[in-house]
C-alpha positions as a LaTeX table, in Angstrom:
\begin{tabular}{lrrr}
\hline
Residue & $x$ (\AA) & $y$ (\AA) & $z$ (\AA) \\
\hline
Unk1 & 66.92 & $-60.73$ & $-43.78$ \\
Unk2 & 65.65 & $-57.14$ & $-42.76$ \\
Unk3 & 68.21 & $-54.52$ & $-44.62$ \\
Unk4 & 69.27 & $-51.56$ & $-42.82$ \\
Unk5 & 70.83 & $-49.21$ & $-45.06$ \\
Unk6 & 73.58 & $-46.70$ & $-42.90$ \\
Unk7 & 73.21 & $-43.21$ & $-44.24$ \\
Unk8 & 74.89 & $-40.78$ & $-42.39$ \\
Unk9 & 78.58 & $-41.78$ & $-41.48$ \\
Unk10 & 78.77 & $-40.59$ & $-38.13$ \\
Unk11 & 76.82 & $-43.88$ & $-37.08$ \\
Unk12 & 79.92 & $-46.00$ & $-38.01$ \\
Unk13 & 82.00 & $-43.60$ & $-35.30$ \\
Unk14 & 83.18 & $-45.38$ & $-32.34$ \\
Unk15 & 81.07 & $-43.21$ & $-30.55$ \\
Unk16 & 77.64 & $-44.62$ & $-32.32$ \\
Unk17 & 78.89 & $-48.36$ & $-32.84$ \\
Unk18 & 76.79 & $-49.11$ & $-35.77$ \\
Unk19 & 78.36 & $-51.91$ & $-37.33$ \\
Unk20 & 77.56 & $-55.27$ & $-39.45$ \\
Unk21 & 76.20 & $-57.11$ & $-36.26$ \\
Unk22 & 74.68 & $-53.78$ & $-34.33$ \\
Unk23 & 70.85 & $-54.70$ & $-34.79$ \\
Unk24 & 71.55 & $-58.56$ & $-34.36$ \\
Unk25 & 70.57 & $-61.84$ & $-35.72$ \\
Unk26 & 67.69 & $-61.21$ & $-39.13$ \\
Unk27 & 69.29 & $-57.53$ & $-39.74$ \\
Unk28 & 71.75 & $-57.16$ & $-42.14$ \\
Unk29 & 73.37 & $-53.92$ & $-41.97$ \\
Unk30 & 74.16 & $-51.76$ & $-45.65$ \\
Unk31 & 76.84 & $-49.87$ & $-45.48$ \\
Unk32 & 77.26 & $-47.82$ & $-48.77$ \\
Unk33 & 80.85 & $-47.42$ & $-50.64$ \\
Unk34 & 80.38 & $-43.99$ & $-50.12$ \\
Unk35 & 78.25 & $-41.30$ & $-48.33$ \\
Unk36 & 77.06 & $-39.21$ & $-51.97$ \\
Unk37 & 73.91 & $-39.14$ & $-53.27$ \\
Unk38 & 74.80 & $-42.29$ & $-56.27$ \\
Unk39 & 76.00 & $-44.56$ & $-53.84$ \\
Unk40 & 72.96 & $-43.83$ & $-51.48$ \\
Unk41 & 70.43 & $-43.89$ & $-54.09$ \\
Unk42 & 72.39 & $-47.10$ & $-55.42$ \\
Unk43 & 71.62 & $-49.19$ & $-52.17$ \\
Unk44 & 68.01 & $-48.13$ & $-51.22$ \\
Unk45 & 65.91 & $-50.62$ & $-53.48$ \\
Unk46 & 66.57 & $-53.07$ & $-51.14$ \\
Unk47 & 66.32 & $-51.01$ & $-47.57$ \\
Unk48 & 63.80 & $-52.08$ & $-45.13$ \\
Unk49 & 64.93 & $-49.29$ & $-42.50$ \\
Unk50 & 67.33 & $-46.05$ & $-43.00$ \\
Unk51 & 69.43 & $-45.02$ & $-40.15$ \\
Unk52 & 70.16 & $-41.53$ & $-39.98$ \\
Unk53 & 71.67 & $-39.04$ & $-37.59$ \\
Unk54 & 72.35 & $-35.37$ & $-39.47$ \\
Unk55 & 72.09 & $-36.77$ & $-43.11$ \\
Unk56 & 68.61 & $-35.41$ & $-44.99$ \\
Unk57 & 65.96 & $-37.92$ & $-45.87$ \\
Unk58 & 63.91 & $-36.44$ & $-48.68$ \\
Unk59 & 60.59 & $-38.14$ & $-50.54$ \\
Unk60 & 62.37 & $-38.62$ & $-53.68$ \\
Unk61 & 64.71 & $-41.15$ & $-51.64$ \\
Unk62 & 61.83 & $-43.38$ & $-50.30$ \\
Unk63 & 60.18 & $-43.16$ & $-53.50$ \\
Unk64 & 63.75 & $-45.11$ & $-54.75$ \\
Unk65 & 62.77 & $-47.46$ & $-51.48$ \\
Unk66 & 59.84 & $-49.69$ & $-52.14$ \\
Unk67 & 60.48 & $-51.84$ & $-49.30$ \\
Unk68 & 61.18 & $-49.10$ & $-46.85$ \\
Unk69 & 59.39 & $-49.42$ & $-43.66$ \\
Unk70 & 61.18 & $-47.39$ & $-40.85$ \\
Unk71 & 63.30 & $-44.26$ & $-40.62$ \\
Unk72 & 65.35 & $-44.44$ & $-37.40$ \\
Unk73 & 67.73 & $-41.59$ & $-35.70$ \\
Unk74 & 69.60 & $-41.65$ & $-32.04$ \\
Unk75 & 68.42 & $-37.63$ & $-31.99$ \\
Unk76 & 65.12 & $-36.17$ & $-30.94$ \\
Unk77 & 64.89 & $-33.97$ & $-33.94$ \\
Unk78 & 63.65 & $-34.81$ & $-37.01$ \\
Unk79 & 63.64 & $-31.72$ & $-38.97$ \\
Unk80 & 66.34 & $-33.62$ & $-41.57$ \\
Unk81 & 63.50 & $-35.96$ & $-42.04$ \\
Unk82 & 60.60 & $-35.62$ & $-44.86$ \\
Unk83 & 58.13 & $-36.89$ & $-41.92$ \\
Unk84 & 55.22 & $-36.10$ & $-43.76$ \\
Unk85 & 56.06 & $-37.86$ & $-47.05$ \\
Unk86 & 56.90 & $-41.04$ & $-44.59$ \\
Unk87 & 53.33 & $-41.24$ & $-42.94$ \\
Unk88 & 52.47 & $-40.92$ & $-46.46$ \\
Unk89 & 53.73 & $-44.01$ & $-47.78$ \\
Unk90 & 53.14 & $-45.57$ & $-44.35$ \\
Unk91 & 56.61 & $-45.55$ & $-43.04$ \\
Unk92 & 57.62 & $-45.53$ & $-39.40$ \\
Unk93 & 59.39 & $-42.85$ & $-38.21$ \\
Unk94 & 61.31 & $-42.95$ & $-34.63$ \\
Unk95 & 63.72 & $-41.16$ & $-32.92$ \\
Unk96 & 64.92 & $-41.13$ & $-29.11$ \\
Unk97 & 62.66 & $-38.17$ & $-28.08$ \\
Unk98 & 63.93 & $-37.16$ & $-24.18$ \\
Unk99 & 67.21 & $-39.56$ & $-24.17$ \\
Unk100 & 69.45 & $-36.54$ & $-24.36$ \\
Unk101 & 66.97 & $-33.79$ & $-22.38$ \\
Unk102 & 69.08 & $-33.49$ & $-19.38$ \\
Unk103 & 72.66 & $-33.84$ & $-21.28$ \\
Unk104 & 71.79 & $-31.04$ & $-23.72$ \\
Unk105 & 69.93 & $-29.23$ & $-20.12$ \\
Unk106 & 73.52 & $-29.32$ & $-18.67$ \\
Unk107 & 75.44 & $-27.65$ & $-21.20$ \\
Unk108 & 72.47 & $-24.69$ & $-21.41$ \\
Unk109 & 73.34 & $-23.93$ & $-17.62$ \\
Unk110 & 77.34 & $-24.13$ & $-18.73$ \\
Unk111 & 76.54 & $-21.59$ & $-21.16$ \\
Unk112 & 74.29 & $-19.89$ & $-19.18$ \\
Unk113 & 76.94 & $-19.64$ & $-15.82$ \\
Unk114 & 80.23 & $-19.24$ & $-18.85$ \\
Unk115 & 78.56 & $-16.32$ & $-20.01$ \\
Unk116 & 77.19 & $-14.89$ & $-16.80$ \\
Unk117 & 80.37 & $-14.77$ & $-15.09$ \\
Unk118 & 82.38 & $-13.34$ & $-18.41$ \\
Unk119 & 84.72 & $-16.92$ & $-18.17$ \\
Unk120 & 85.68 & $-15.65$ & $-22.11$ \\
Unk121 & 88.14 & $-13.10$ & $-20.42$ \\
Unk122 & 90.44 & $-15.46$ & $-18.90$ \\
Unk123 & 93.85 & $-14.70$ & $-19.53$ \\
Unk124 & 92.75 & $-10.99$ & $-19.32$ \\
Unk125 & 93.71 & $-8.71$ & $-16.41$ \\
Unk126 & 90.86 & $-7.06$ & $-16.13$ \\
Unk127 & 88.65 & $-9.94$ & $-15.48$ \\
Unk128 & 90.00 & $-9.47$ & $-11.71$ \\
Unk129 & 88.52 & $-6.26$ & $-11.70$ \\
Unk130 & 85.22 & $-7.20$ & $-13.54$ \\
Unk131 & 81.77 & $-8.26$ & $-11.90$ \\
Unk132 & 79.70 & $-11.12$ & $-12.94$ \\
Unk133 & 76.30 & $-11.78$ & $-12.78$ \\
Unk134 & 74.88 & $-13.96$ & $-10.17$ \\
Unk135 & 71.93 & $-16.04$ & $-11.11$ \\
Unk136 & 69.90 & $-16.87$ & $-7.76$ \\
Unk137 & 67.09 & $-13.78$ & $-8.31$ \\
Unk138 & 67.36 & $-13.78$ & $-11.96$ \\
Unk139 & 64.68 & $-14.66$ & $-13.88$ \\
Unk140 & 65.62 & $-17.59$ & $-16.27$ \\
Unk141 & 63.14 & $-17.50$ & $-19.36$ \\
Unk142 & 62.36 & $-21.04$ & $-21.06$ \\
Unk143 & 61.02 & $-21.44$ & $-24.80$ \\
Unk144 & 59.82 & $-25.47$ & $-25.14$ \\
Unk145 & 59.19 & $-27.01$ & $-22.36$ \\
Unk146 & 60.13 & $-30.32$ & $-23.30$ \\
Unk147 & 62.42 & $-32.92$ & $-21.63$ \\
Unk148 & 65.17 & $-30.18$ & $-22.36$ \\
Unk149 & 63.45 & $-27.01$ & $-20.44$ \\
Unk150 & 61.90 & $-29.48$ & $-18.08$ \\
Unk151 & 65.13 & $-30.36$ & $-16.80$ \\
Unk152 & 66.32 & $-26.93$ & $-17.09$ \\
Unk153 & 63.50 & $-25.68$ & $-14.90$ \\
Unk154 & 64.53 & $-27.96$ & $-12.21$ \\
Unk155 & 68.23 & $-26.70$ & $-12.43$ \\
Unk156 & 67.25 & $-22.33$ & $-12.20$ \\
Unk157 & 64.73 & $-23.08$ & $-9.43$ \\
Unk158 & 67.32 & $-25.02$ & $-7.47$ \\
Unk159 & 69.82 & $-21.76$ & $-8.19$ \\
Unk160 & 67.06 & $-19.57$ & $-6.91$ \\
Unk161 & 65.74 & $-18.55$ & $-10.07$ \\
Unk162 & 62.54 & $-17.71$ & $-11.07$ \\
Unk163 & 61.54 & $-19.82$ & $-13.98$ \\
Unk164 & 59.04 & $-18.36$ & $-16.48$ \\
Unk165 & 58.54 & $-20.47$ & $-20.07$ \\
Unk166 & 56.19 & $-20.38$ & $-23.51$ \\
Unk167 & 54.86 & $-23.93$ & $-24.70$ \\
Unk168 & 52.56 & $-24.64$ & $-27.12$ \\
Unk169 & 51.19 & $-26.95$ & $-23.62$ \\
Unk170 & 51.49 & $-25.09$ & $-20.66$ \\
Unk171 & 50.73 & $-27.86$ & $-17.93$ \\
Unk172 & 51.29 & $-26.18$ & $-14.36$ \\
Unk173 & 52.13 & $-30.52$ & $-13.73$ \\
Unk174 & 54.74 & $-30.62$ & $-15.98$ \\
Unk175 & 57.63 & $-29.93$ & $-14.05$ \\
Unk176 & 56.55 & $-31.40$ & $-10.51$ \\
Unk177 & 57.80 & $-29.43$ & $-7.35$ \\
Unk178 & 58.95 & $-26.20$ & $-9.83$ \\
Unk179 & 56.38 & $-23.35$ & $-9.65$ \\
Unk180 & 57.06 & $-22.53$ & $-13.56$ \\
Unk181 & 55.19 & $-19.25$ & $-14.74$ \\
Unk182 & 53.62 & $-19.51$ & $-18.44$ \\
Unk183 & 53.80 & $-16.44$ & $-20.16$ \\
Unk184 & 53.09 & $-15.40$ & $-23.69$ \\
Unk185 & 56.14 & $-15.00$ & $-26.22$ \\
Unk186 & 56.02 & $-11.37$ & $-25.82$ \\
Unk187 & 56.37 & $-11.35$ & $-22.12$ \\
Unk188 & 58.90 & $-14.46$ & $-21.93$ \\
Unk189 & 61.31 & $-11.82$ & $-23.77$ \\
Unk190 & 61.12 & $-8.66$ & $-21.77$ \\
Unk191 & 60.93 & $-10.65$ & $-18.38$ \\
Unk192 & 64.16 & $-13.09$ & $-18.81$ \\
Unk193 & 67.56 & $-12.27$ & $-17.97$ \\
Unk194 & 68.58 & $-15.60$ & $-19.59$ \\
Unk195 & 66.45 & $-17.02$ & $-22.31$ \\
Unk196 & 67.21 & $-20.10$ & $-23.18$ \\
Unk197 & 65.43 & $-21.72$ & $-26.48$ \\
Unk198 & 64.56 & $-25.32$ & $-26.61$ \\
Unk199 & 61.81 & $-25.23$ & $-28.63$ \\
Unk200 & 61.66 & $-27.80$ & $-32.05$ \\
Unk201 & 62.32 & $-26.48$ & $-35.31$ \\
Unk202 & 58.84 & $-25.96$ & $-37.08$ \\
Unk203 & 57.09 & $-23.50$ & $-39.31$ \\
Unk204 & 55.79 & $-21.60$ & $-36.11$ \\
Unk205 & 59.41 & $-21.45$ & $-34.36$ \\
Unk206 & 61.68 & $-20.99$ & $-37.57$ \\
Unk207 & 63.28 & $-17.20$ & $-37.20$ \\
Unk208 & 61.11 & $-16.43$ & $-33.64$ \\
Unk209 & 64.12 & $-14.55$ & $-32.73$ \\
Unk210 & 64.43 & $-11.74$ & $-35.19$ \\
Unk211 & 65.04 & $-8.81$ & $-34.78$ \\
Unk212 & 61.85 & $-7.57$ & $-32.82$ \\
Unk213 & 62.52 & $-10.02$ & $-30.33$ \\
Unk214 & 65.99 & $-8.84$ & $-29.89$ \\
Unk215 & 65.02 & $-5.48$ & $-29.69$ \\
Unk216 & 62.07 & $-6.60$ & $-26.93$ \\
Unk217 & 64.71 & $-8.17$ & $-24.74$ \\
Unk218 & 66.88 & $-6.87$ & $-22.04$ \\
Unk219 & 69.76 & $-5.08$ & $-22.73$ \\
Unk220 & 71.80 & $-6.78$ & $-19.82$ \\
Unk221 & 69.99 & $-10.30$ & $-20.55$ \\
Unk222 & 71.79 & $-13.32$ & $-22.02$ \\
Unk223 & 70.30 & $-15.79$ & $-25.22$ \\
Unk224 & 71.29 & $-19.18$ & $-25.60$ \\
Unk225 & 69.92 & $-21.91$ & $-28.11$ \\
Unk226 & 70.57 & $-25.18$ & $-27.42$ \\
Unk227 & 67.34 & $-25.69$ & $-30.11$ \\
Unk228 & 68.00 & $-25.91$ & $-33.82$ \\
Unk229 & 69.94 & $-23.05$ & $-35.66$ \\
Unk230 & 66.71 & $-21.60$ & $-38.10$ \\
Unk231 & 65.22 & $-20.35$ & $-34.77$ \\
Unk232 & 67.77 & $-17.28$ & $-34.27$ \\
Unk233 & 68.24 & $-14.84$ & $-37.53$ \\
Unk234 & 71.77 & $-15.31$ & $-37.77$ \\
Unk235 & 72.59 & $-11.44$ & $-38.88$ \\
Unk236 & 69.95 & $-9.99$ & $-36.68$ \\
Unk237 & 71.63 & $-11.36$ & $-33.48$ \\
Unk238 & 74.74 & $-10.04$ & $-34.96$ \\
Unk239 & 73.43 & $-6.64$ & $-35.37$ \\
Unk240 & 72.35 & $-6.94$ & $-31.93$ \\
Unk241 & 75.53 & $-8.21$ & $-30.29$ \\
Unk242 & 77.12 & $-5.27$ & $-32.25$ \\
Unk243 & 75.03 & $-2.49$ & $-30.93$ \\
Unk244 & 75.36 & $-3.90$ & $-26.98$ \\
Unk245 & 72.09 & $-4.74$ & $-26.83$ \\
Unk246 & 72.65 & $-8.40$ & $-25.40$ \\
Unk247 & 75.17 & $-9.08$ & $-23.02$ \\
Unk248 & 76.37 & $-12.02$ & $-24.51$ \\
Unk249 & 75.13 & $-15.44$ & $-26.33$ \\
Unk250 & 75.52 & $-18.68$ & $-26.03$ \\
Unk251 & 75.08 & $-20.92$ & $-29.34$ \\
Unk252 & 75.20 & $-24.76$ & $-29.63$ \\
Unk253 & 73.33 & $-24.82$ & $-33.34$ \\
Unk254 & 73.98 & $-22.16$ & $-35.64$ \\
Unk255 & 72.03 & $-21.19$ & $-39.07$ \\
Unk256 & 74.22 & $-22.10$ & $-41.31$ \\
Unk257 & 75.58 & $-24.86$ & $-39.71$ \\
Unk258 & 78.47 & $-25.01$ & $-39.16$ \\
Unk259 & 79.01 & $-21.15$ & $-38.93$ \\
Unk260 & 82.01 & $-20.20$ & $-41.25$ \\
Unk261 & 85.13 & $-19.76$ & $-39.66$ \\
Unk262 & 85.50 & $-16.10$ & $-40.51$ \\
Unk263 & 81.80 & $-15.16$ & $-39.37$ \\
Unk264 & 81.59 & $-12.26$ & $-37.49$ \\
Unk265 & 80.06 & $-13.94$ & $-34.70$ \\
Unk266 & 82.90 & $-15.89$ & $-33.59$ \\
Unk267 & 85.16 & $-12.56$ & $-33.61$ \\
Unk268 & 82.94 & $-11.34$ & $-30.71$ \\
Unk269 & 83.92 & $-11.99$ & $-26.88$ \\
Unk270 & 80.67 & $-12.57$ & $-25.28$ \\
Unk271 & 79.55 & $-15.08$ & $-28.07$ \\
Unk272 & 80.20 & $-18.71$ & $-26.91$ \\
Unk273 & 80.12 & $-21.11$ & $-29.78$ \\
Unk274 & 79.63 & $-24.92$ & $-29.61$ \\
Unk275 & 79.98 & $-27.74$ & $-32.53$ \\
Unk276 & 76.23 & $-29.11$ & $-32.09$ \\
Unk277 & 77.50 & $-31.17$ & $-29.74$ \\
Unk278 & 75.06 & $-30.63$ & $-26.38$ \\
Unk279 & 73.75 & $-34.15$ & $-26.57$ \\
Unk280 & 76.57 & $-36.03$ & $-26.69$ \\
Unk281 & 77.64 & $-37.63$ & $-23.29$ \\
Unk282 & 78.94 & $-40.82$ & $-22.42$ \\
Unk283 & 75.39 & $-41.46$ & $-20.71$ \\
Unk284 & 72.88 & $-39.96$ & $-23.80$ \\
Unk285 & 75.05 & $-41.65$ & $-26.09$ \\
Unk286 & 74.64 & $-45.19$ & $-24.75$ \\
Unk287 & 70.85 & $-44.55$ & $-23.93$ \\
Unk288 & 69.86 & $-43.22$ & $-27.50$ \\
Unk289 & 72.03 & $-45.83$ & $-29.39$ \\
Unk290 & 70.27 & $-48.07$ & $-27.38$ \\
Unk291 & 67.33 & $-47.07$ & $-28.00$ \\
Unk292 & 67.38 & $-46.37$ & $-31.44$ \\
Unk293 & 68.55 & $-50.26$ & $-31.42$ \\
Unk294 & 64.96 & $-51.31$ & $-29.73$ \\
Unk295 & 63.20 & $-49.26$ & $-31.75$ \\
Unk296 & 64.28 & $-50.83$ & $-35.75$ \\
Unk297 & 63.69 & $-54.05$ & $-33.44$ \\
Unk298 & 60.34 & $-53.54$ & $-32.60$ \\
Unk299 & 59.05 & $-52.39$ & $-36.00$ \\
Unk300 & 60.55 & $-54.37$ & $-37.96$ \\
Unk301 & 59.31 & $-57.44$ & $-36.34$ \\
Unk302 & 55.81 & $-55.81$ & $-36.24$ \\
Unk303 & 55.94 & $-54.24$ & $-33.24$ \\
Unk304 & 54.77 & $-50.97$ & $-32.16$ \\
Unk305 & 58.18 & $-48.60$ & $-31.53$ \\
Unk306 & 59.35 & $-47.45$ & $-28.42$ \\
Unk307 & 59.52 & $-43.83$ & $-30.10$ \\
Unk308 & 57.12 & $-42.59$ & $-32.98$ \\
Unk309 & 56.99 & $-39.77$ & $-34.21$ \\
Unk310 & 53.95 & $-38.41$ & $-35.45$ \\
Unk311 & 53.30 & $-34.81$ & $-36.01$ \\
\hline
\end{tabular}
């Protein structure tokens, strides 16, 4: 009997459905007393896999876990995860890399069209006087081009946008039927009127928008990260707001995380702030749960996963 030890408690949500019979017959699924670091450390002797969503896995923990095999998550990001020390010790990690591209691609373009059309002055009479911005002829800016961008290509060139991105890979192919322009990170920031980050979190992308980029940007042009929080300087987008030299910004991740209730940023009018929760439709939901499920499956009984992840 395969032991799958539940580490992060928003798994047991209704919305996740991990429960005692989630990964079927041979799987036996641990679920602590308690989510602090004694009852963890307590329960992973005996863990063949550790199922995470937000919760950290660090070295010391799988060096408490001599039976560990797989690290599983229903997310495409595994920055919470010590991926090197894993391949290491020879453990599998997977996540559900793409499941949630289009989901978290959507609520960019909300943003993107809340922001653009100043939809935080409702219940404000002069938003009937005010003018918007219209987005066919823009130029929408894309950092990662990954299943996120990718989709979010497809959605500024339908709105008439031209759609200029940075990737590490810049394959004209990768977004069949968009003509995508690949620019340099210097030119992605003073061409876009809406940048939108989607990039991972890594040593390369961790702070890219400091305060040089800020200042290399429009003053009329719009930021939002869908990404990971680390990638924005928090207080150098604040300074930034401050002195009117954005027009507004749209933030699903914030560094810290959550942002404290009394942070300046959420006192301003053109800064939209979502809890993290992009991802999370009906639809992603039940296709990364699902395959989060195939993936302890398959390496657990030997089997190559559906999703590795190996950088």
């Amino acid at each position: 009997m395969a032991r799958l030890l539940v580490l992060d408690p928003l798994l047991l949500t209704d919305e996740f459905g991990v429960g005692p019979d989630w990964a079927g017959p041979g799987h036996e699924v641990v679920i602590p007393e308690g989510f602090d670091a004694d009852a963890i450390r307590s329960q992973l002797g005996g863990a063949a896999a550790i199922l995470t969503a937000h919760a950290p896995v660090t070295e010391e923990m799988m060096g408490l876990a001599p039976n560990l095999r797989l690290i599983a998550k229903p997310g495409a990001g595994v920055d919470n995860i010590d991926v090197a020390a894993a391949a290491r010790r020879g453990v599998v990690v997977t996540n559900v890399s793409g499941a949630r591209g289009r989901a978290v691609a959507e609520h960019a373009l909300f943003m993107t069209l809340y922001l653009a059309r100043h939809a935080w002055m409702r219940g404000d009479p002069a938003w009937q006087g005010t003018t918007s911005v219209q987005l066919g002829g823009k130029t929408l800016g894309i950092a990662g081009l990954g299943a996120i961008g990718g989709h979010l290509a497809r959605f500024g060139h339908g709105l008439g946008m031209e759609v200029v991105a940075h990737t590490r890979t810049p394959d004209p192919d990768r977004v069949p039927g968009v003509p995508v322009r690949f620019v340099e990170r210097e030119e992605l920031l003073r061409l876009a009127d809406f940048l939108v980050l989607c990039v991972p979190l890594t040593e390369w992308t961790r702070g890219m928008i400091d305060r040089g980029a800020l200042e290399a940007m429009k003053d009329d042009a719009f930021l939002v990260n869908v990404a990971r929080g680390p990638v924005v300087v928090t207080e150098d987008l604040l300074e930034a707001m401050r002195a009117g030299r954005l027009a507004g910004a749209g933030l699903d991740v914030t560094d810290p995380e959550p942002l404290p209730p009394d942070h300046a940023l959420r006192r301003l009018p053109n800064v939209l702030i979502s809890p993290h929760n992009a991802g999370r439709t009906h639809e992603s939901q039940a296709e990364a749960i699902a395959r989060m499920r195939e993936n302890v499956r398959r390496v657990l009984a030997g089997q190559p996963p559906l999703d590795p992840v190996t950088r």
